[in-house]
C-alpha positions as protocol buffer text, in pm:
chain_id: "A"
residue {
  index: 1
  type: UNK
  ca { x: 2240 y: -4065 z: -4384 }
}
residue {
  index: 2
  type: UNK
  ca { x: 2180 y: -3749 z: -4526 }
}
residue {
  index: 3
  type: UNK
  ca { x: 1830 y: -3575 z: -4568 }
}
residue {
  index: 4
  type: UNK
  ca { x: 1748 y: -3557 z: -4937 }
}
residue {
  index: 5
  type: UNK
  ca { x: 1739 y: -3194 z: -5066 }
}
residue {
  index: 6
  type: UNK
  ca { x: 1371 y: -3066 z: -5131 }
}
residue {
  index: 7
  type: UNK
  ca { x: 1280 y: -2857 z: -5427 }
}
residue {
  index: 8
  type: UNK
  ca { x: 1102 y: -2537 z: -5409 }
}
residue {
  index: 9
  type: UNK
  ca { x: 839 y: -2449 z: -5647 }
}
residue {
  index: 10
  type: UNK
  ca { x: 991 y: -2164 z: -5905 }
}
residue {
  index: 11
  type: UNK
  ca { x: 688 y: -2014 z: -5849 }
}
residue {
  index: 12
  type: UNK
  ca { x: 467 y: -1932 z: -5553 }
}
residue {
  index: 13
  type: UNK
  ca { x: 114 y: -2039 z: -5520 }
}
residue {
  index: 14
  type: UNK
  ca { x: -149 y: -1750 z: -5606 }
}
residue {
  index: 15
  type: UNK
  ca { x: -332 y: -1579 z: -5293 }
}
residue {
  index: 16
  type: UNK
  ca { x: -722 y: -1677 z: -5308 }
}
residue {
  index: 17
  type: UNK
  ca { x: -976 y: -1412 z: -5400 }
}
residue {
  index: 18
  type: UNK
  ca { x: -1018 y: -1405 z: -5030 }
}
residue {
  index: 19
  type: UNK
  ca { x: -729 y: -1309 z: -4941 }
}
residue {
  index: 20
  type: UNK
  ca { x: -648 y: -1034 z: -5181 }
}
residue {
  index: 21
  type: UNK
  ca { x: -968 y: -872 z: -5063 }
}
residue {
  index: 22
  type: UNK
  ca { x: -867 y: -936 z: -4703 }
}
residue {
  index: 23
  type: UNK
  ca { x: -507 y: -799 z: -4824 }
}
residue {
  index: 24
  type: UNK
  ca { x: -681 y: -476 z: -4917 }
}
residue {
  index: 25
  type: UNK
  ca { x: -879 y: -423 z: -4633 }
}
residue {
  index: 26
  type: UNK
  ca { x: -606 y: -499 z: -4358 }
}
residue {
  index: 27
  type: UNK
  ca { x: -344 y: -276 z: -4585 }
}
residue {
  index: 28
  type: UNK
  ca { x: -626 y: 26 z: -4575 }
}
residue {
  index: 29
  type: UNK
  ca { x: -684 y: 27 z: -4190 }
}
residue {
  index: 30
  type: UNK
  ca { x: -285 y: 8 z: -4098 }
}
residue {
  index: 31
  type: UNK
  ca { x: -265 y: 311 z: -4325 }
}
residue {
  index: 32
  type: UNK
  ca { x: -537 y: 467 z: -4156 }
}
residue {
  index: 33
  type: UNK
  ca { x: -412 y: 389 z: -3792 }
}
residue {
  index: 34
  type: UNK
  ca { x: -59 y: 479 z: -3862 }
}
residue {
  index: 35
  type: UNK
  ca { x: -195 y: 804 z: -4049 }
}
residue {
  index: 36
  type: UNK
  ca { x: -379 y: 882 z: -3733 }
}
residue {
  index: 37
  type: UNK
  ca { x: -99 y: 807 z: -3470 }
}
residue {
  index: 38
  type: UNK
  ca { x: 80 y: 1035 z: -3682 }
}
residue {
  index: 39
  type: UNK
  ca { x: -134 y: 1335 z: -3680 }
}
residue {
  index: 40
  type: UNK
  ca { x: -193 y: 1289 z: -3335 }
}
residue {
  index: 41
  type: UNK
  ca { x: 178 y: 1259 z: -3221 }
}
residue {
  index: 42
  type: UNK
  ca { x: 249 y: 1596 z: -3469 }
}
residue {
  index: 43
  type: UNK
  ca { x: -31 y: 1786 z: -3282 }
}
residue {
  index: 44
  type: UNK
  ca { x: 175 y: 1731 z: -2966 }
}
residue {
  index: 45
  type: UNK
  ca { x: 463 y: 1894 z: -3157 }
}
residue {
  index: 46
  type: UNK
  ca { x: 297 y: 2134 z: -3304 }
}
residue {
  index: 47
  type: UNK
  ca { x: 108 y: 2214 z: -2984 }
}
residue {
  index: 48
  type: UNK
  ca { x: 432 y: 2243 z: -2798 }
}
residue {
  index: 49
  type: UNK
  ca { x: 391 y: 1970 z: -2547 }
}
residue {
  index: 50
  type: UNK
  ca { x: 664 y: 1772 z: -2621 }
}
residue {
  index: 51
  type: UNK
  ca { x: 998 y: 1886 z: -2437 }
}
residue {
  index: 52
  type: UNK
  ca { x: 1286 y: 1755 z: -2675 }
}
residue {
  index: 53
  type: UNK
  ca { x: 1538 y: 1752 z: -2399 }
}
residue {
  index: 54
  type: UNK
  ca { x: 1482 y: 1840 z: -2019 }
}
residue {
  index: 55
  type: UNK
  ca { x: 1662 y: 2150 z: -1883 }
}
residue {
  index: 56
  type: UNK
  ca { x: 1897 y: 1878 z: -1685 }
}
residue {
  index: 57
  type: UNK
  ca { x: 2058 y: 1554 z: -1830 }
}
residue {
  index: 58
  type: UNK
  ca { x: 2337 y: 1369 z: -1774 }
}
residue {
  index: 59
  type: UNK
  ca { x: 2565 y: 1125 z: -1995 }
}
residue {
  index: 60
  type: UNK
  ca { x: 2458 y: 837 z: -1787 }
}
residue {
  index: 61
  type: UNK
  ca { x: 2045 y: 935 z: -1925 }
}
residue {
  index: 62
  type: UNK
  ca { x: 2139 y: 947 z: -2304 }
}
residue {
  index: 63
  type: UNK
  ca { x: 2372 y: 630 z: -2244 }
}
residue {
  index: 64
  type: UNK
  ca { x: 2070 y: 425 z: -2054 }
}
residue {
  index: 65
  type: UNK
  ca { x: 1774 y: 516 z: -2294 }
}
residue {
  index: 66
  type: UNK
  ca { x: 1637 y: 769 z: -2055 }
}
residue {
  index: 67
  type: UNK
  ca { x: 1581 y: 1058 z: -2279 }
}
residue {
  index: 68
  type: UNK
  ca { x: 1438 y: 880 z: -2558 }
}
residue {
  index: 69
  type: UNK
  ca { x: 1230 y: 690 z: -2323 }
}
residue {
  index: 70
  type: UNK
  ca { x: 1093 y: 1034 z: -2199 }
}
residue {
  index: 71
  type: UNK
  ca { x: 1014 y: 1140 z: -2553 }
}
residue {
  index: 72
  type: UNK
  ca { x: 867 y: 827 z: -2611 }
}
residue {
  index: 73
  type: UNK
  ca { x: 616 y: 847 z: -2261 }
}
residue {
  index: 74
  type: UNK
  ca { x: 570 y: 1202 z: -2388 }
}
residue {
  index: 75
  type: UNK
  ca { x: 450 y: 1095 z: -2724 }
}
residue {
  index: 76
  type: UNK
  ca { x: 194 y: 810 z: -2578 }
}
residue {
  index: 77
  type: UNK
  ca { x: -22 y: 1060 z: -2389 }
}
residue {
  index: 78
  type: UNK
  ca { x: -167 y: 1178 z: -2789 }
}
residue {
  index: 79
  type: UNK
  ca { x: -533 y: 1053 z: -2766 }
}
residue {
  index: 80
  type: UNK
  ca { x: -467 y: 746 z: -3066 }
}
residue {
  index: 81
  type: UNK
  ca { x: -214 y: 553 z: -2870 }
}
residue {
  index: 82
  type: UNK
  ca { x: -382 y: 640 z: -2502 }
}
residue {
  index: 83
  type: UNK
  ca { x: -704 y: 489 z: -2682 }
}
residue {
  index: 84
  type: UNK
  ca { x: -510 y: 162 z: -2821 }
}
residue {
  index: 85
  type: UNK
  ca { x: -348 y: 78 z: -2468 }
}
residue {
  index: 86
  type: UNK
  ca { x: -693 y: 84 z: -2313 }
}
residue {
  index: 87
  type: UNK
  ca { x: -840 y: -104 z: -2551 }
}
residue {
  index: 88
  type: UNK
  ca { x: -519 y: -356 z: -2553 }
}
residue {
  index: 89
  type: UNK
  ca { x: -486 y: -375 z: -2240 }
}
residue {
  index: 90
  type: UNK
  ca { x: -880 y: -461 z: -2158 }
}
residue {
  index: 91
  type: UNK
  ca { x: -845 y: -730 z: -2441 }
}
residue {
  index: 92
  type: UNK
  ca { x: -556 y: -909 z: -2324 }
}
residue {
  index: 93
  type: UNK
  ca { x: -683 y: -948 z: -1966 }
}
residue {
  index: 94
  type: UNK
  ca { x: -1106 y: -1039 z: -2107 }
}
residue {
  index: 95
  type: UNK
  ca { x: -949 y: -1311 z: -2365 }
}
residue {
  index: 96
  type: UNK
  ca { x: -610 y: -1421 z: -2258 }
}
residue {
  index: 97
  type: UNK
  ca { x: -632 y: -1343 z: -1896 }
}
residue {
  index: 98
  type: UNK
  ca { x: -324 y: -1150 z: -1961 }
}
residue {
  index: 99
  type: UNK
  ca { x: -180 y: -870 z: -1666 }
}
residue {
  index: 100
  type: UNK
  ca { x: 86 y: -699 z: -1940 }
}
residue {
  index: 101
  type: UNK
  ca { x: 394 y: -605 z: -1836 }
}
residue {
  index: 102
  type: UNK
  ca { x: 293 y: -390 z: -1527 }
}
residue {
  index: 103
  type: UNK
  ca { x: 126 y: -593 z: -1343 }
}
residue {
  index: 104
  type: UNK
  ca { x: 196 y: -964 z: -1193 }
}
residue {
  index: 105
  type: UNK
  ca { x: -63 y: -1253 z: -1045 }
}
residue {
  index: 106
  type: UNK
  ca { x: -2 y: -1393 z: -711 }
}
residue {
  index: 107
  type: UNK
  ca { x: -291 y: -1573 z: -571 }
}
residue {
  index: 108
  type: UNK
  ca { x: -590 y: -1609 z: -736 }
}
residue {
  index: 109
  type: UNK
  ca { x: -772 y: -1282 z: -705 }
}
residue {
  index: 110
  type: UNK
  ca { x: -481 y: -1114 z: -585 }
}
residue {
  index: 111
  type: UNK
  ca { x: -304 y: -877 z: -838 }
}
residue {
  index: 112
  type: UNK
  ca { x: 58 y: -645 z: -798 }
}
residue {
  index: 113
  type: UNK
  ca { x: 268 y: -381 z: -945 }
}
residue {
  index: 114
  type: UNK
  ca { x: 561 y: -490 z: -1090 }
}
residue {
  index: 115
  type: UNK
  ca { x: 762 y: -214 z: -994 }
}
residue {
  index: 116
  type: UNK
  ca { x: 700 y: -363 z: -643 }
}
residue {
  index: 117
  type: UNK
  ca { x: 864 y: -640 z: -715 }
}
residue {
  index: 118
  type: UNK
  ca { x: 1154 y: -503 z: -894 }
}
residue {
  index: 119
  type: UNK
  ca { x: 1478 y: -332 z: -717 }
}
residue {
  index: 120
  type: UNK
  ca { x: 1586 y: 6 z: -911 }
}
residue {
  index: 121
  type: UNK
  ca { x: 1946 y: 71 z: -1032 }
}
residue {
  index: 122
  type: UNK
  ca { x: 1945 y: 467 z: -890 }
}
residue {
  index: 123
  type: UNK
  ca { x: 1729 y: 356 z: -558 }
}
residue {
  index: 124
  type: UNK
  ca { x: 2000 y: 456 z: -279 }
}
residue {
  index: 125
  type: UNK
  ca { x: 2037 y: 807 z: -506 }
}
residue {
  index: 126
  type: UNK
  ca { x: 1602 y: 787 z: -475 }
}
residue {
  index: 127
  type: UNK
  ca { x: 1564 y: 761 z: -143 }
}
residue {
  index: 128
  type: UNK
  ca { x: 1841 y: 1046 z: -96 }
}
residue {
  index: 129
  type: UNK
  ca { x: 1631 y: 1247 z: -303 }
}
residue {
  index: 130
  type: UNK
  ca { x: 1318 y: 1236 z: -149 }
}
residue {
  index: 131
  type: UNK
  ca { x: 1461 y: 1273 z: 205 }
}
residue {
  index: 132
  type: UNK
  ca { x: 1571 y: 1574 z: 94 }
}
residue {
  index: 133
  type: UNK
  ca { x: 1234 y: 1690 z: 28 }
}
residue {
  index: 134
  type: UNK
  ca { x: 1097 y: 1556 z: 294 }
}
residue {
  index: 135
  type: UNK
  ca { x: 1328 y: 1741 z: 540 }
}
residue {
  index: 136
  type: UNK
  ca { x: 1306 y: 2093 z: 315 }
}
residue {
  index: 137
  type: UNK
  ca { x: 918 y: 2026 z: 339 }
}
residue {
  index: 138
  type: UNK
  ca { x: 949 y: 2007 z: 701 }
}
residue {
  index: 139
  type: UNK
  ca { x: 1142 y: 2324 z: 734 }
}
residue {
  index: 140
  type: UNK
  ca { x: 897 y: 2519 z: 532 }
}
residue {
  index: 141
  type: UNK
  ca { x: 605 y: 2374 z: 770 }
}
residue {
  index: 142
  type: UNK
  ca { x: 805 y: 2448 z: 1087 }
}
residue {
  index: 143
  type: UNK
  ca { x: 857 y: 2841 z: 977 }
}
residue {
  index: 144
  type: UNK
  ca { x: 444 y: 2840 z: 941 }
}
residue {
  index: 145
  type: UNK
  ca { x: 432 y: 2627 z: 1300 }
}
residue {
  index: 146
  type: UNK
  ca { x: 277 y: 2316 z: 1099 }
}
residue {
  index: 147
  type: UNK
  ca { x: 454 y: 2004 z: 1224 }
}
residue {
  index: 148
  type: UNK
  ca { x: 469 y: 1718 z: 913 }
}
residue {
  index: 149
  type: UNK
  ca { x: 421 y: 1356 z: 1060 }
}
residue {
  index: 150
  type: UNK
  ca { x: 498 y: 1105 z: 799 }
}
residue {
  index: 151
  type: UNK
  ca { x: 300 y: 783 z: 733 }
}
residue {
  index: 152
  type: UNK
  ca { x: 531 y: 540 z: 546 }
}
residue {
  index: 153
  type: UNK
  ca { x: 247 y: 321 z: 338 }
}
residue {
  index: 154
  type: UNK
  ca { x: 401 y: -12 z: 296 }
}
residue {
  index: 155
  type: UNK
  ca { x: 390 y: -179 z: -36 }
}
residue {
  index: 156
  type: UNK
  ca { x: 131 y: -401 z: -125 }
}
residue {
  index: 157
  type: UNK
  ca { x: 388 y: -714 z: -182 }
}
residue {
  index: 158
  type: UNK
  ca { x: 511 y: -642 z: 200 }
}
residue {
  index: 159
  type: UNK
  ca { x: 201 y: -654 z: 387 }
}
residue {
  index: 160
  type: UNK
  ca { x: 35 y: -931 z: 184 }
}
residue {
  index: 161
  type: UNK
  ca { x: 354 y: -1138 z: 121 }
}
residue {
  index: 162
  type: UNK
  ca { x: 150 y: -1486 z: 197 }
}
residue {
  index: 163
  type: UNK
  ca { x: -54 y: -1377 z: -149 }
}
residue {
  index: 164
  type: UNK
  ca { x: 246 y: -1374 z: -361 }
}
residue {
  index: 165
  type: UNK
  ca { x: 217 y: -1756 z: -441 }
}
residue {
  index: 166
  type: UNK
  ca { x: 570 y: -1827 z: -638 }
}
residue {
  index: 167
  type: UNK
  ca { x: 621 y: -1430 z: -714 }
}
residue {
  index: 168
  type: UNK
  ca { x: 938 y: -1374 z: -566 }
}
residue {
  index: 169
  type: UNK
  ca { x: 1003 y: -1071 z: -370 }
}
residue {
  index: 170
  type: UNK
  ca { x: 1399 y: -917 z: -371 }
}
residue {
  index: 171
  type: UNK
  ca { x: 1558 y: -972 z: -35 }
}
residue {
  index: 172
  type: UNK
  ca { x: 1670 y: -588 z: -79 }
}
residue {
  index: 173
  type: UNK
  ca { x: 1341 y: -489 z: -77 }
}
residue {
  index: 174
  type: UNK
  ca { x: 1314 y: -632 z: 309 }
}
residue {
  index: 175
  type: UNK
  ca { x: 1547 y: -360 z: 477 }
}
residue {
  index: 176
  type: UNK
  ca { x: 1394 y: -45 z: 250 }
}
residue {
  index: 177
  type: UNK
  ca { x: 1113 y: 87 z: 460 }
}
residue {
  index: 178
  type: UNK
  ca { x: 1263 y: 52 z: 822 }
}
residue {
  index: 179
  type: UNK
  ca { x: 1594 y: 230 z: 591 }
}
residue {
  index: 180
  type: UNK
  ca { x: 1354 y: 513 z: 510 }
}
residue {
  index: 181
  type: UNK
  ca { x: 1185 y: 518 z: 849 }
}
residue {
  index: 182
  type: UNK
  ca { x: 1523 y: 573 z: 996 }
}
residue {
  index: 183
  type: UNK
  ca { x: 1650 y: 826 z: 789 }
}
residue {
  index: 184
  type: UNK
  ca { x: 1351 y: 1027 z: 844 }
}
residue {
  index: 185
  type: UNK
  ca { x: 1431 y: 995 z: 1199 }
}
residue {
  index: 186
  type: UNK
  ca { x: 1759 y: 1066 z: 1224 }
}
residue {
  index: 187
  type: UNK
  ca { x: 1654 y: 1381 z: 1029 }
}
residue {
  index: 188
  type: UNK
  ca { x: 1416 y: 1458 z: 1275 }
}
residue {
  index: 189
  type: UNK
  ca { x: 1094 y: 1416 z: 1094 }
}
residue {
  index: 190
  type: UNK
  ca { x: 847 y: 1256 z: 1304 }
}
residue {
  index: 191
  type: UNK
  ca { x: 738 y: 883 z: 1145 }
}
residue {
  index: 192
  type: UNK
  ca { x: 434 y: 616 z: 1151 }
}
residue {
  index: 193
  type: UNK
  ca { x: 539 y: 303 z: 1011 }
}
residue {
  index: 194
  type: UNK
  ca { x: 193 y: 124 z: 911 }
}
């Protein structure tokens, strides 16, 4: 048994007054939003405070999105857009009860960063990096007699894990701080776990 074939008006229907006045008004304020986000992305041009490409790239950042993605973070600090994400972001949590993409709910009244959640493709090279730093730092401090103690601030998702209520925490994330503790010191840098 087949479905018989339905005939579509040659036609369509005329929008009500309503609607073409609506039509109008909705067209005028896009224009006027886009024409704003435009004038105040080209200010950031013109104003210099957009850097096209950073002194240091690799193939790997063009291939993964990470130099548009930098233009694009770059672009979203002009006033318009900064403006818009407050207001967004205020309206989706007051009406919708709505965290965005940044932020997850575990228990009720108990709120967390994504990112804390999340494990990073480059996090070994991360971690790397910043021990780096932290041992140059130290060697700067020792030549002025300053001795650094560092106090590794656990994330939010460790220390109140019994809050996450069905948010589910990477197992990789479970090793990281007592990783970073003891590269510190085997580096000689003098640690505080809290």
């Amino acid at each position: 048994m087949s479905t018989p074939p339905v005939s579509a008006p040659a036609t369509p229907a005329a929008p009500s007054a309503l609607a073409r006045r609506a039509s109008r008004w909705a067209g005028l304020v896009l224009a006027v939003v886009l024409a704003a986000g435009l004038l105040g992305c080209g200010w950031l041009v013109y104003a210099s405070k957009i850097e096209w490409l950073p002194a240091s790239w690799t193939r790997d950042d063009a291939l993964h999105g990470e130099l548009t993605h930098r233009i694009a973070k770059q672009l979203s600090n002009a006033w318009l857009p900064e403006q818009a994400a407050r207001l967004e972001r205020a309206g989706s949590w007051l009406l919708l009860h709505d965290t965005g993409p940044r932020v997850r709910s575990g228990c009720p009244g108990w709120l967390f960063l994504t990112e804390e959640l999340q494990v990073h493709r480059d996090a070994q090279a991360n971690a790397q990096a910043k021990l780096q730093a932290v041992i140059a730092l130290r060697q700067k401090l020792a030549q002025r007699d300053i001795a650094l103690l560092v106090a590794v601030v656990p994330d939010k998702s460790r220390i109140a894990a019994a809050q996450l209520c069905g948010l589910s925490r990477p197992a990789q994330l479970e090793a990281r701080a007592a990783q970073w503790v003891a590269g510190l010191q085997q580096a000689g840098v003098r640690t505080i776990d809290l």
